[in-house]
C-alpha atoms as one frame of an Amber mdcrd trajectory, in Angstrom:
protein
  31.942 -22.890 -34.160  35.279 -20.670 -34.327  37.104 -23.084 -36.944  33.761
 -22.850 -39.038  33.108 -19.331 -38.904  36.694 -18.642 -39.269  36.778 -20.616
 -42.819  33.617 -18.860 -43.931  35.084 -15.155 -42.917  38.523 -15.991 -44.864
  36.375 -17.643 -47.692  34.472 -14.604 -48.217  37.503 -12.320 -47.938  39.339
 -14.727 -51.018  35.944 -14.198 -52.803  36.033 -10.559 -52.293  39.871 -10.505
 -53.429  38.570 -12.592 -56.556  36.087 -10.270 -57.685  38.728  -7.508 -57.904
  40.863  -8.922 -59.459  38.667 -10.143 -62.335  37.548  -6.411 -63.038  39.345
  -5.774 -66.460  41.746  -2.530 -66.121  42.326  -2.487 -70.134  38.933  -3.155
 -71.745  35.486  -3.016 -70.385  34.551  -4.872 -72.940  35.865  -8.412 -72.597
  33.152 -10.915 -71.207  32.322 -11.345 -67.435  34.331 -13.945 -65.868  31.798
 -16.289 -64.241  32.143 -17.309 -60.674  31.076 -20.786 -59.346  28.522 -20.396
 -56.829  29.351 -21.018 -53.233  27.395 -22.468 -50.495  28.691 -20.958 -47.303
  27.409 -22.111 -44.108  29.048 -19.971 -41.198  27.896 -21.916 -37.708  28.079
 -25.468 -38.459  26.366 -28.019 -40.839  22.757 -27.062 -40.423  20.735 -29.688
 -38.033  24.063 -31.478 -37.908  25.473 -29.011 -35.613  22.581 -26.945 -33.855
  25.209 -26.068 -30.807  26.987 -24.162 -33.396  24.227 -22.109 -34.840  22.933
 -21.116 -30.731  26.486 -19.709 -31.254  26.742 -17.625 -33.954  23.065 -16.675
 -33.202  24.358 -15.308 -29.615  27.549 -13.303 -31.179  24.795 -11.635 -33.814
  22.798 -10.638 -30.440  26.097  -9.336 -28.971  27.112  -7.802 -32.028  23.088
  -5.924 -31.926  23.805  -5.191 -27.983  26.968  -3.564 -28.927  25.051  -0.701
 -30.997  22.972   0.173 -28.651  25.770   0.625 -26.041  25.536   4.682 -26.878
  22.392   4.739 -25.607  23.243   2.584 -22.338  25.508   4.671 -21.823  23.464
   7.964 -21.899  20.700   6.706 -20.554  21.886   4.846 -17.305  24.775   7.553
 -16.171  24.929  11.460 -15.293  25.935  12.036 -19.255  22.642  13.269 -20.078
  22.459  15.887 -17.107  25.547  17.131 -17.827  25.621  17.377 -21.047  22.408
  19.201 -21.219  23.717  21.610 -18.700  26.668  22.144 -20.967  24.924  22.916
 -23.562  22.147  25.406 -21.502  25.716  26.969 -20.398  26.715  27.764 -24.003
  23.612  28.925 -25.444  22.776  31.214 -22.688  26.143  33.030 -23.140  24.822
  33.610 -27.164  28.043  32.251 -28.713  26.579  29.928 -31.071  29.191  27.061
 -31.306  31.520  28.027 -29.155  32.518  25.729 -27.377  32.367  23.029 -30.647
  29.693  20.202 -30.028  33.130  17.785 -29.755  34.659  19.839 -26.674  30.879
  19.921 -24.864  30.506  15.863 -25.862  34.182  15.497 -24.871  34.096  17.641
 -21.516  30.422  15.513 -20.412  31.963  12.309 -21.085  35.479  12.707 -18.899
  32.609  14.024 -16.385  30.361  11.166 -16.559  33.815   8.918 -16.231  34.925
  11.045 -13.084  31.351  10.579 -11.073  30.711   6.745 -12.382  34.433   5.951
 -11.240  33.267   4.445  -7.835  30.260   2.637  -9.417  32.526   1.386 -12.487
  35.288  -0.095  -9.906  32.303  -2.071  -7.693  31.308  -3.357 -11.042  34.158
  -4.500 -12.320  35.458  -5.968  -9.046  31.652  -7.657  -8.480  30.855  -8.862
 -11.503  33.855  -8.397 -14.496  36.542  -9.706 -12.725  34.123 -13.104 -10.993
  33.059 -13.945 -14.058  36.077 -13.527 -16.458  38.121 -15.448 -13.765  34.773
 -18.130 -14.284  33.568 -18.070 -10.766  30.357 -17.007 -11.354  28.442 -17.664
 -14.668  26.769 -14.621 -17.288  23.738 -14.449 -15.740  24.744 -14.092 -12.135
  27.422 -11.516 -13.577  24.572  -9.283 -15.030  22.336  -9.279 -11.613  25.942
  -8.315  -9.885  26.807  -6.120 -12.087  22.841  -4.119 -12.555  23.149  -3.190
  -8.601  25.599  -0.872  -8.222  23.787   1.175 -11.300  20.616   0.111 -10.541
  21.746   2.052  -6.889  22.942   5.024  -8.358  19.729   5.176 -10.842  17.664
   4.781  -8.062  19.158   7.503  -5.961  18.644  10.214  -8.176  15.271   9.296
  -9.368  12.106  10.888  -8.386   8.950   8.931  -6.745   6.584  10.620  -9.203
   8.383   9.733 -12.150   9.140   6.101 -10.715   5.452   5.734  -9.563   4.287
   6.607 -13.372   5.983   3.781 -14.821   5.138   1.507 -12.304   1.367   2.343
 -12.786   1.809   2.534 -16.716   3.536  -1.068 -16.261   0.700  -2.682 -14.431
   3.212  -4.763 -12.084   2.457  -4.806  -8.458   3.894  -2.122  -5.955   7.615
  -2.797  -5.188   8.219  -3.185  -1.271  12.133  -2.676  -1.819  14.146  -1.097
  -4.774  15.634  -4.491  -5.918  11.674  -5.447  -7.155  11.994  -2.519  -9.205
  12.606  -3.996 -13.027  15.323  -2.167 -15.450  12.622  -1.339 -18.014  10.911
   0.899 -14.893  13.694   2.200 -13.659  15.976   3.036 -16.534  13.182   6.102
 -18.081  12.076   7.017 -14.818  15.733   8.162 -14.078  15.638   9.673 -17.591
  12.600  11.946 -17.125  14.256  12.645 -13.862  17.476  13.507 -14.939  15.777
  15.763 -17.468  13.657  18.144 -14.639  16.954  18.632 -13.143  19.024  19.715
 -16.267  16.579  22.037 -17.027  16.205  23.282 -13.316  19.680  24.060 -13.693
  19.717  25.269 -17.225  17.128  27.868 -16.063  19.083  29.120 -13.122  22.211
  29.829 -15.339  20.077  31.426 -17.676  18.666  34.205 -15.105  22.153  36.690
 -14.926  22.634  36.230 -18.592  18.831  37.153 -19.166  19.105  40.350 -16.725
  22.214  41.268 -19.244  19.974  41.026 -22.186  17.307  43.106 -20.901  19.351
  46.180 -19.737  21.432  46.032 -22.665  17.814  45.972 -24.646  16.879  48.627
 -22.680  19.664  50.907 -22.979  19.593  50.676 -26.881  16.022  51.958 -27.054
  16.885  54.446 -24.444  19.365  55.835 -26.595  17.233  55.259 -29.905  19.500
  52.561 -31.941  17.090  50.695 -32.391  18.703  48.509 -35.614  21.568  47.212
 -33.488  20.636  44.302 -32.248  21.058  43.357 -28.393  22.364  40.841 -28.946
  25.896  41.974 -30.319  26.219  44.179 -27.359  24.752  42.201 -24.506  27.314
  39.265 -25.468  30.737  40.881 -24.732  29.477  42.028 -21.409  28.151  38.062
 -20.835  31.336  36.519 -21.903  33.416  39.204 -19.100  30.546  38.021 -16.391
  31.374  34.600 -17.247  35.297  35.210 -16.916  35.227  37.078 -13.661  33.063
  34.391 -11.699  35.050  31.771 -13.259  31.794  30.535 -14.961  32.919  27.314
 -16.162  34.728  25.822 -12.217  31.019  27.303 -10.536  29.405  25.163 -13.644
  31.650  22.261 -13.184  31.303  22.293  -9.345  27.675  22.561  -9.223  27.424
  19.407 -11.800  29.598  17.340  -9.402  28.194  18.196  -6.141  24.270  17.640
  -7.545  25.514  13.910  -7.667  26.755  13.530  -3.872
């Protein structure tokens, strides 16, 4: 399969090469050059060879499973908690996009590294390591690997939410979290993950809000009524924010909701 798919990848590259070099850099007017048609058959020779097509069928499904890897990785860790908490932080402080979308993105995902570190090393020593070393085969890799996440998932997921999908599935009540499928499981901790970012979201909103409405109150008291609140209430915000140390308390709180 590799010498085959290799010859067809450096066949189309000399075919790409080909038709650039054939565009005419005097004249656009000289006649098109015509190019032999190629057959190119990239996993084998057809029925001759069906072991080599499985292949290159299974690197196009790895190649698929590799763009959804974003979402794995949203979906299955503490990203999306944190991140959403992040961003609750900024917008309650009224500074627009400060801190950038890349510094919120960038702070969540050295967070989501720092609390997946334990689960990351059981994986890798479980499952990554077993199988690359070929003790254990893919299949038994994946169920190794799914526990430790499938744990932590688990964990932090609420019975409500897990009981919905389980009822919306139509599957039979689990008796121990190991019957509990990935499809369940993996939105269940979603939804959950959700209720608690927004839990938090709304308790970091509270000071700022109190800000807001004596600063909205003390303009009307004093009859300037076409400033708007806003640009006054956010100076005093961003000193409240300074003098608790806003972002360690925000930090902290993210870390220790995982423990």
């Amino acid at each position: 399969m590799t010498g085959s798919f290799t010859r067809g990848f450096l066949l189309i590259i000399l075919l790409s090469l080909m038709a650039i070099t054939i565009i005419p850099t005097e004249s656009f007017a000289q006649p098109p050059v015509q190019i032999p048609e190629v057959n190119l058959q990239i996993g084998g020779e057809g029925e001759e060879d069906p072991e080599s097509l499985v292949g290159f069928l299974q690197l196009l499904l790895i190649i698929a499973l590799l763009t959804l890897a974003p979402a794995f990785v949203i979906l299955t860790t503490s990203f999306t908690r944190i991140v959403i908490v992040l961003s609750f932080t900024r917008n309650a402080m009224a500074t627009q996009q400060i801190p950038p979308n890349q510094v919120l993105v960038g702070l969540a995902l050295f967070l989501t590294f720092f609390v997946m570190q334990p689960i990351l090393l059981e994986i890798n020593e479980t499952a990554v390591q077993p199988y690359i070393e070929g003790e254990i085969d893919q299949e038994t890799a994946f169920e190794l690997g799914a526990e430790p996440l499938r744990g932590f998932m688990y964990y932090h997921t609420r019975e409500n939410d897990l009981a919905l999908f389980v009822d919306m599935s139509g599957m039979e009540q689990p008796e121990t979290q190991d019957d509990v499928p990935l499809h369940v499981l993996v939105p269940a901790f979603v939804i959950s993950e959700l209720k608690t970012a927004f839990q938090m979201g709304f308790m970091l909103y509270v000071p700022f809000l109190i800000i807001d409405m004596v600063v909205a109150s003390t303009l009307m008291s004093m009859g300037m009524f076409m400033l708007p609140p806003v640009i006054v209430s956010m100076p005093f915000k961003l000193l409240l924010f300074i003098l608790v140390d806003g972002w360690h308390l925000v930090v902290r709180s993210l870390l220790e909701s995982f423990n």
